[in-house]
C-alpha positions, 0 to 999 in steps of 0.5 A: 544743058536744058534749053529752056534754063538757057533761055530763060536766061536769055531773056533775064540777060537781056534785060540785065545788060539794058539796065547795065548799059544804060546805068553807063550811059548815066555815069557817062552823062555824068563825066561829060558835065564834069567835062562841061564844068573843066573839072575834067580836061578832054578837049570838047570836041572829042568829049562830044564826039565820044558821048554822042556816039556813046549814047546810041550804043549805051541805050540800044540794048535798053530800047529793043527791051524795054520799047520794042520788046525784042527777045529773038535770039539775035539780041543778044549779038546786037548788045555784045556789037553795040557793046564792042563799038562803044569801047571802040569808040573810047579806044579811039577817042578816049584811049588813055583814060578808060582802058579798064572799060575794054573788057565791056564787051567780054562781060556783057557776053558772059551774062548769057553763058554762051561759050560761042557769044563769048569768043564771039565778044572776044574777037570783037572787042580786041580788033575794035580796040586794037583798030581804035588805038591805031586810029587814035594815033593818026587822029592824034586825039590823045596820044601818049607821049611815050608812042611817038611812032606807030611801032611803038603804039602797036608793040606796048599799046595794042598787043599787051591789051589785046593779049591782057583782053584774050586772058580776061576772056578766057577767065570768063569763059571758064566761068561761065562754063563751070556755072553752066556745069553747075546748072546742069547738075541743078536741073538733073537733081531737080528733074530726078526729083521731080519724077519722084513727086510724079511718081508719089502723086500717081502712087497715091491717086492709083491707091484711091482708085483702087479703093473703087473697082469700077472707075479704071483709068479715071485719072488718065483720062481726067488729067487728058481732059484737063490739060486739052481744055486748059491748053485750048484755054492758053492757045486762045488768049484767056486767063494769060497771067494765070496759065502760066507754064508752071500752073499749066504743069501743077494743073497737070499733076494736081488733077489726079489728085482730085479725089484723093479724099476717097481715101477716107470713104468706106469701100462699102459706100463707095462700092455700092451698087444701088442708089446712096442713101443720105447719109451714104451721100453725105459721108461721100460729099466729104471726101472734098474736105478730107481730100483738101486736108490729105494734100496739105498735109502729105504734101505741104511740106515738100517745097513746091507752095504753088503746087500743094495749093492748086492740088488743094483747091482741085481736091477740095472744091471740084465739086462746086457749081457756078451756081453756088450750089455745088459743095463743100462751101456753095462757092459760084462763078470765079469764086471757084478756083479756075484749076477746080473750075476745068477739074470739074468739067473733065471729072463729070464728063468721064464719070459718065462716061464710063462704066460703074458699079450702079449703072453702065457707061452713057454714049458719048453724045449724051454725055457732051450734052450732059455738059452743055446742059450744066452750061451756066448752073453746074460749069463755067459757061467759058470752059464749057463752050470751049470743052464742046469745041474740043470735042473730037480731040476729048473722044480721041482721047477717051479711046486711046485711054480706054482701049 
C-alpha cells in the first residue's frame, strides 16, 4: 500500500474523528441538561463526574486539529486513547446505560486503516471497559440488581462484553483490510495508467522534436529546468496555495508539451538555416495557438482537467513577455499564467544554449545573462533572480543531459 494514500488518510482521519468526537461531546451536552431538567434520573453526582471528564476527551482530539494543527503520527494513538478513557469513563459511571457506546474506540481506529491501531483500540477498550464495570461494582455507582456479587458482574457482565467487543473488532478489521486491498488495487490501476499518459505525452513531444533535427534533448532538459526552479520556488515559501504537489507533477508532465504546436509548422521553415522571413516568423509564432488547441483536443477528454489545463496554458503562452509584448495575446506580468511564466525561462535559456540549424550552441555565461538581461521585460523578475541562484544546479543539469 502506497504511503502516501495512507497518509493522506491519515490527516483526513484526524480530522474526521475531531468533528465525530466533538458532535459527542454536543449530544452529551445535550443528555447532561435532560439530566438537569429530571427528564433523566442519574444521579447528579455521577452525571457530573461522567460529563466533566468526558468533555476533556470528547474535545482532545478537535484541539490538537483544529488549534494545534497537530498531524505527527502519534495523533492518531492519542485520539483512539482519549477514546478508550472516554468509554472507561461510561463504563464506570454510566455502565448500564450506554453499553453500545464501547465500541467507540474500535471505530474511531478503523478510520485510519491500520491493522495495528485497531488491535491497538481493541485491547484498550476491553480492558478500560472491563476495569470500568468492576470498578463500578465497588463504587456502587449504578449497579445492576442481577450482579449482586462480583463473580457474577465478571462472568455475565465483563466477559460477554469484552467477548462481544473482540468480535466487533474483528468485524472491523476486516473491513479495513478489504478497503485497504481495494485501494491498492485502485492506486495499481491508477499508476498503470498514469505511465500510460506519460508515456503518450513524451510520444508526442519526441514526434515534434523530431520534426527539427537540431533541437536534441529539448524536452529533457526543458522539463529539468522547470522542475529545479519550481522546486526552489516551493522550497522558499512562494506561490504556496498554487505549488501544490499535484501542480508540481502536471508541471512536470506539462512542460514537454510546450511546443507541441510545431507539429503544425512546415520542416521547411522549421529546418531553415538562415534567418526567417516575416512571414516565415509569423507562421512559427502559431504554433503557440496551434499547440493550445492540439492539448484541448488530444487530451481534453482524458479525465485529469487540471493537467490538460496547465498543459494548455504552457503550450500556448510560454512565449509572452512580462512586458506584455510577448505573443499569442501580449499578455504581461501575472496575467501569464505562472506554469508559462517558469516554461518560459527554461525554454529560451536552452535554446541558446544548444546548438541549431542557423547558428551554434552560446557559452553557458552568456546565456545566464541572456536571462538576467530579460529580468523584468521578457521574465518574471522572481523567477529570474531565483533561476540565477540555481545556477550551478541548471549547468549540472545541462551536462548530464547533454553528454
Amino acid at each position: 500500500m502506497n504511503g502516501t494514500i495512507l497518509l493522506d488518510n491519515e490527516k483526513q482521519a484526524n480530522k474526521t474523528v475531531a468533528k465525530v468526537m466533538g458532535s459527542t461531546f454536543l449530544i452529551f451536552s445535550l443528555i447532561y441538561l435532560l439530566n438537569v431538567l429530571n427528564i433523566f434520573v442519574i444521579r447528579d453526582v455521577i452525571m457530573n463526574t461522567a460529563y466533566i471528564g468526558s468533555s476533556i476527551f470528547l474535545l482532545l482530539p478537535a484541539v490538537m486539529t483544529n488549534v494545534l494543527r497537530l498531524d505527527k503520527v502519534y495523533v492518531k494513538y492519542i485520539n483512539v486513547v482519549s477514546a478508550a478513557f472516554f468509554v472507561t469513563l461510561l463504563s464506570i459511571t454510566l455502565t448500564y446505560h450506554v453499553v453500545v457506546i464501547y465500541v467507540y474506540p474500535i471505530a474511531i481506529a478503523s478510520l485510519y486503516f491500520s491493522k495495528r491501531l485497531n488491535v491497538f483500540a481493541t485491547a484498550l477498550t476491553v480492558a478500560g471497559v472491563s476495569i470500568g464495570q468492576i470498578l463500578a461494582f465497588y463504587m456502587d455507582t449504578l449497579q445492576d440488581d442481577n450482579f449482586t456479587v462480583l463473580y457474577d458482574t465478571i462472568v455475565w457482565g465483563v466477559i460477554p462484553r469484552a467477548m462481544v467487543l473482540i468480535a466487533v473488532a474483528v468485524i472491523f478489521t476486516m473491513l479495513c483490510s478489504r478497503t485497504v486491498a481495494l485501494l491498492k488495487n485502485l492506486k495499481d490501476t491508477a499508476d498503470e495508467l498514469s505511465n500510460y499518459h506519460k508515456e503518450m505525452v513524451m510520444g508526442f513531444a519526441t514526434l515534434v522534436e523530431n520534426k527539427d533535427g537540431s533541437t536534441g534533448g529539448h524536452i529533457k532538459r526543458t522539463t529539468l529546468y522547470v522542475k529545479l526552479l519550481a522546486e526552489e520556488l516551493q522550497s522558499r515559501g512562494y506561490y504556496e496555495d498554487i505549488l501544490t504537489k499535484e501542480y508540481m507533477s502536471n508541471l512536470c508532465m506539462a512542460a514537454p508539451m510546450h511546443d507541441v504546436g510545431k507539429i503544425s509548422v512546415p520542416d521547411v521553415i522549421l529546418q531553415k538555416p538562415g534567418r526567417l522571413t516575416d512571414e516565415e516568423f509569423a507562421t512559427i509564432k502559431l504554433h503557440t495557438s496551434n499547440g493550445g488547441r492540439i492539448i484541448q483536443e488530444t487530451f481534453g477528454h482524458l479525465g485529469n482537467e487540471q493537467y490538460t489545463q496547465m498543459a494548455y496554458e504552457v503550450a500556448k503562452y510560454h512565449h509572452e513577455k512580462w512586458s506584455g509584448k510577448g505573443y499569442p495575446e501580449g499578455l504581461k506580468e501575472e496575467e501569464i499564467p505562472l506554469c508559462a511564466r517558469i516554461m518560459a525561462i527554461a525554454d529560451v535559456f536552452d535554446a541558446v544554449s544548444e546548438k541549431r540549424c542557423y547558428r551554434d550552441a552560446m557559452p553557458l555565461e552568456q546565456c545566464f545573462a541572456i536571462i538576467e538581461n530579460g529580468k523584468g521585460t521578457d521574465f518574471d523578475p522572481l523567477l529570474t533572480e531565483i533561476f540565477l541562484d540555481i545556477k550551478e544546479r541548471v549547468i549540472k543539469a545541462h551536462k548530464e543531459v547533454s553528454n
